[in-house]
C-alpha positions in Angstrom: 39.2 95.6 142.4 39.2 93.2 139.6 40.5 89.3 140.2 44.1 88.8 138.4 42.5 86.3 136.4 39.5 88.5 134.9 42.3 90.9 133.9 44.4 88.2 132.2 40.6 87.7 130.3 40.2 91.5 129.7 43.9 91.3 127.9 43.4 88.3 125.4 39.7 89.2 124.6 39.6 89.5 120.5 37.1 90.6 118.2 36.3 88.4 115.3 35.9 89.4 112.0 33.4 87.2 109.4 34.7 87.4 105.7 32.7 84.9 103.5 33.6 84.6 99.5 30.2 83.7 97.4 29.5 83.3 93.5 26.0 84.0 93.5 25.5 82.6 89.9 22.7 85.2 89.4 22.7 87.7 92.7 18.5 88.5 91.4 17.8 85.0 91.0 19.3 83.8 94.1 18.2 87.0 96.6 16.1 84.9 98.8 18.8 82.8 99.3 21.3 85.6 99.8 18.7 87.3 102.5 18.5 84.0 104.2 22.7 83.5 104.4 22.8 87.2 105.7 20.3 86.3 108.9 21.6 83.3 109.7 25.9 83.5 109.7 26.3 87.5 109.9 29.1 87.9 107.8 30.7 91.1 108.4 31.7 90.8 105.2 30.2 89.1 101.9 32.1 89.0 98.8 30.5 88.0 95.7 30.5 87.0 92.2 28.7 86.5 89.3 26.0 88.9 89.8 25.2 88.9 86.4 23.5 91.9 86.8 24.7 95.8 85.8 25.7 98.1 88.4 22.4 100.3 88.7 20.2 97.2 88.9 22.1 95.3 91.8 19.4 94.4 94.8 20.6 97.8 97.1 18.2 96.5 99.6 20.6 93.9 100.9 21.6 97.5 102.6 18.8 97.0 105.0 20.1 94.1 106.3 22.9 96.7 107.8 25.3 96.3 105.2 27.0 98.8 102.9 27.7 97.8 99.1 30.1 98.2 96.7 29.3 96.8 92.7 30.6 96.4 90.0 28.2 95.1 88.0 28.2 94.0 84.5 24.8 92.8 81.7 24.2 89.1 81.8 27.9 87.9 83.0 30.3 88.0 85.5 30.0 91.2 88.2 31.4 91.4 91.8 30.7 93.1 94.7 31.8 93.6 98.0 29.0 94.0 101.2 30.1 95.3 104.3 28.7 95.9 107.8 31.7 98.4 108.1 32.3 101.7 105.8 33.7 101.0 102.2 36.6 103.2 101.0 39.7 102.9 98.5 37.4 101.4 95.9 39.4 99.5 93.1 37.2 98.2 90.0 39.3 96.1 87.9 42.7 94.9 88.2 45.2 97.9 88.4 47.5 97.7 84.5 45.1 95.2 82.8 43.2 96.0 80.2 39.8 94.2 80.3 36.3 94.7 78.8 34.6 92.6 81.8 33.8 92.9 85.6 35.8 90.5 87.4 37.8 92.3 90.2 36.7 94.8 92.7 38.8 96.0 96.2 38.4 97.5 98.9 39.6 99.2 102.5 36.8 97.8 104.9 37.3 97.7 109.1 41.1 97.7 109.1 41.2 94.5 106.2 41.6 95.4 102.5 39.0 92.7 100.9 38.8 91.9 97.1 36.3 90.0 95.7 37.3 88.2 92.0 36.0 86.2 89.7 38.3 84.3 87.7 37.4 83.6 83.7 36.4 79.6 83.6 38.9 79.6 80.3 35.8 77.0 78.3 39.0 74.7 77.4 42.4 74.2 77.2 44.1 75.6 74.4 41.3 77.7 73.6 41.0 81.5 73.2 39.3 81.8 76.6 41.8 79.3 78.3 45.0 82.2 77.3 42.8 85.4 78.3 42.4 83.4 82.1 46.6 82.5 82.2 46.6 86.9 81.1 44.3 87.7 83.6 46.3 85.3 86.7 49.5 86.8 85.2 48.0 90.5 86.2 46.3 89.3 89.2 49.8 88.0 90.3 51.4 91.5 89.5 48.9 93.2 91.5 48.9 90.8 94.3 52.6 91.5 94.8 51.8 94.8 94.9 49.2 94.5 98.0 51.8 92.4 99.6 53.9 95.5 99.9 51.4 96.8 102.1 51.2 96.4 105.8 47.7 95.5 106.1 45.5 92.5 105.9 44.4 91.6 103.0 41.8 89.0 101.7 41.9 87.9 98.2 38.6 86.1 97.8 36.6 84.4 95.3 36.0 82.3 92.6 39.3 81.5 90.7 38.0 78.5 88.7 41.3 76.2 89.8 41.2 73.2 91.6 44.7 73.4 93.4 45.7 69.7 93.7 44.0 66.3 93.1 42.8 66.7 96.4 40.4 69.4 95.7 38.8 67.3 92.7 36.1 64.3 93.1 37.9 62.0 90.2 41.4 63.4 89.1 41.7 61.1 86.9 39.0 62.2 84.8 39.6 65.8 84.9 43.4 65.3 84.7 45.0 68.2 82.6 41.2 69.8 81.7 40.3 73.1 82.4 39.8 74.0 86.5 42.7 71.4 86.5 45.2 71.8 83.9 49.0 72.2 84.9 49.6 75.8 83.4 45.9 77.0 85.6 47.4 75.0 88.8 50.8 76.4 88.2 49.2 80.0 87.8 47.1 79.5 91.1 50.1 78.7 93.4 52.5 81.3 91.9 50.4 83.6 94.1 51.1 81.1 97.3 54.2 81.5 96.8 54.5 84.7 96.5 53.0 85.0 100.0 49.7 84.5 100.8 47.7 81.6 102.2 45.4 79.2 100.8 43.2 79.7 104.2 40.8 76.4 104.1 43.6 74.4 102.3 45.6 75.7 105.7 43.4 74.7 108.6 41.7 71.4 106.9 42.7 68.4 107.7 41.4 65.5 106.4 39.7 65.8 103.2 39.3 68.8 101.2 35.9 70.1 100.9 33.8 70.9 97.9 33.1 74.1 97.1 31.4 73.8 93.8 29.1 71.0 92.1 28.1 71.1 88.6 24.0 71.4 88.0 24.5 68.2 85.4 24.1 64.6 86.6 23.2 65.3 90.2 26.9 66.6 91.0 25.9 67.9 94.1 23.6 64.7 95.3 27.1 62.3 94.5 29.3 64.6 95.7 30.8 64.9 92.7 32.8 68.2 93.3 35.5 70.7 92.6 37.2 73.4 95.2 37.5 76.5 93.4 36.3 79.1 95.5 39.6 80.4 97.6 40.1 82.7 100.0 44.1 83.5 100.3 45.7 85.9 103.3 48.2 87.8 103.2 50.8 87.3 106.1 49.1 89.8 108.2 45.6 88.2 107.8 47.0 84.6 108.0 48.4 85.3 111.4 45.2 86.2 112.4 43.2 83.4 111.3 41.0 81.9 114.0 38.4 79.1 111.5 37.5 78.8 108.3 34.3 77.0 106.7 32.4 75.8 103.7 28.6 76.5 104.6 27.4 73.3 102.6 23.5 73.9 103.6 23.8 76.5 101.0 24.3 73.8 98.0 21.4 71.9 99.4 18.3 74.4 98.7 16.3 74.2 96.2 17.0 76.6 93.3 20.6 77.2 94.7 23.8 78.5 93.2 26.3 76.0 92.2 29.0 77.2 94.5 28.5 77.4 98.2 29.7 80.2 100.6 33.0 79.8 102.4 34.4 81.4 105.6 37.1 82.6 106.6 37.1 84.1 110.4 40.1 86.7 111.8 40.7 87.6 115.1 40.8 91.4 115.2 
């Protein structure tokens, strides 16, 4: 006969679930790096972005590391993809109702959570061309992400949306007040999706200072500490009530060769 108290163990025992939201900047060029992340956390699942690599050409031996993938790939620029120790289904390439030439968005059903890994455009300027197709494409994103919010499932939004949220996510806002990452309209854009009901996860359970999640390769960003968080991962109410930790694995950063982002965590009790 089992103890009362081993019972009461038995009964609040959870399973934890690993989701970790990567731009790559090159998955090819950065593979050894990639390998290495995968051995040492475990993420159950990886999102990434920037793979700047087609579909067909996308390093599939990442598999071997016990992982199933899902790409959507795309020559030179942008690509996403979603890895998964758990089977991939309901597939969604692209932003449902938004016409677009480029691979920025894929989703997915994966172990009971419905992931999405996105990649944001940088929008070059303010004013600019670029800066209006990034305020469309955060207009459709918002559309959609109402739509997944109809769902009852937990759902992960991750990725690299190119915003700094608040001057608390920015090295020197004076400097990069009203530029792009930081403008008002891009800030604006970024919370309308908070609002509508999902969580900024590390924003959430930091307290104290923000942490960095991206340092520019110029003037020794990265050695200053010069940086930027725009790599999110937001949670629907199902998945926010869930949340057990998050974390920005900073090591990454710190290799030679590395991306420009680092990896960050988000873990949910299951």
């Amino acid at each position: 006969m089992l103890h009362p108290l081993v019972g009461v163990a038995i009964l609040f025992r959870f399973n934890f679930m690993k989701i970790v939201t990567w731009n790559v900047n090159s998955v090819r060029a950065r593979l050894p790096h990639v390998e290495d992340f995968l051995k040492d956390q475990h993420p159950d699942v990886l999102l990434l972005q920037e793979l700047k690599c087609e579909t067909q050409v996308f390093p599939y031996s990442l598999e071997d590391f016990g992982y199933n993938c899902a790409v959507f790939g795309q020559k030179t620029y942008n690509g996403v993809a979603i890895l998964s120790k758990y089977p991939i289904e309901d597939v969604q390439m692209g932003i449902p109702n938004f016409e677009d030439v480029t691979s920025r968005y894929i989703e997915a059903f994966t172990n009971g959570v419905r992931v999405a890994s996105i990649y944001v455009p940088n929008g070059q300027e303010v004013g600019s061309a670029a800066y209006d197709y990034k305020l469309n494409f955060f207009k459709a994103l918002y559309a959609h992400a109402q739509h997944l919010l109809t769902f009852d499932e937990r759902v992960v939004i991750g990725g690299d949306f190119n915003v700094a949220p608040t001057d608390a996510d920015v090295y020197d806002p004076i400097a990069w007040k009203e530029q792009v990452l930081c403008s008002t309209k891009e800030r604006e854009a970024f919370r309308k999706i908070v609002y509508a009901g999902f969580t900024d996860a590390v924003a959430q359970s930091t307290k104290g200072s923000m942490p960095y999640t991206w340092w520019n390769y110029r003037q020794n960003g990265f050695v200053k500490g010069s940086g930027l968080r725009i790599d999110h991962l937001l949670l629907s109410p199902q998945a926010a009530d869930s949340l057990s930790r998050t974390e920005v694995h900073t090591y990454m950063r710190a290799k030679e060769k590395a991306s420009d982002h680092a990896p960050v965590e988000v873990t949910l009790k299951i």
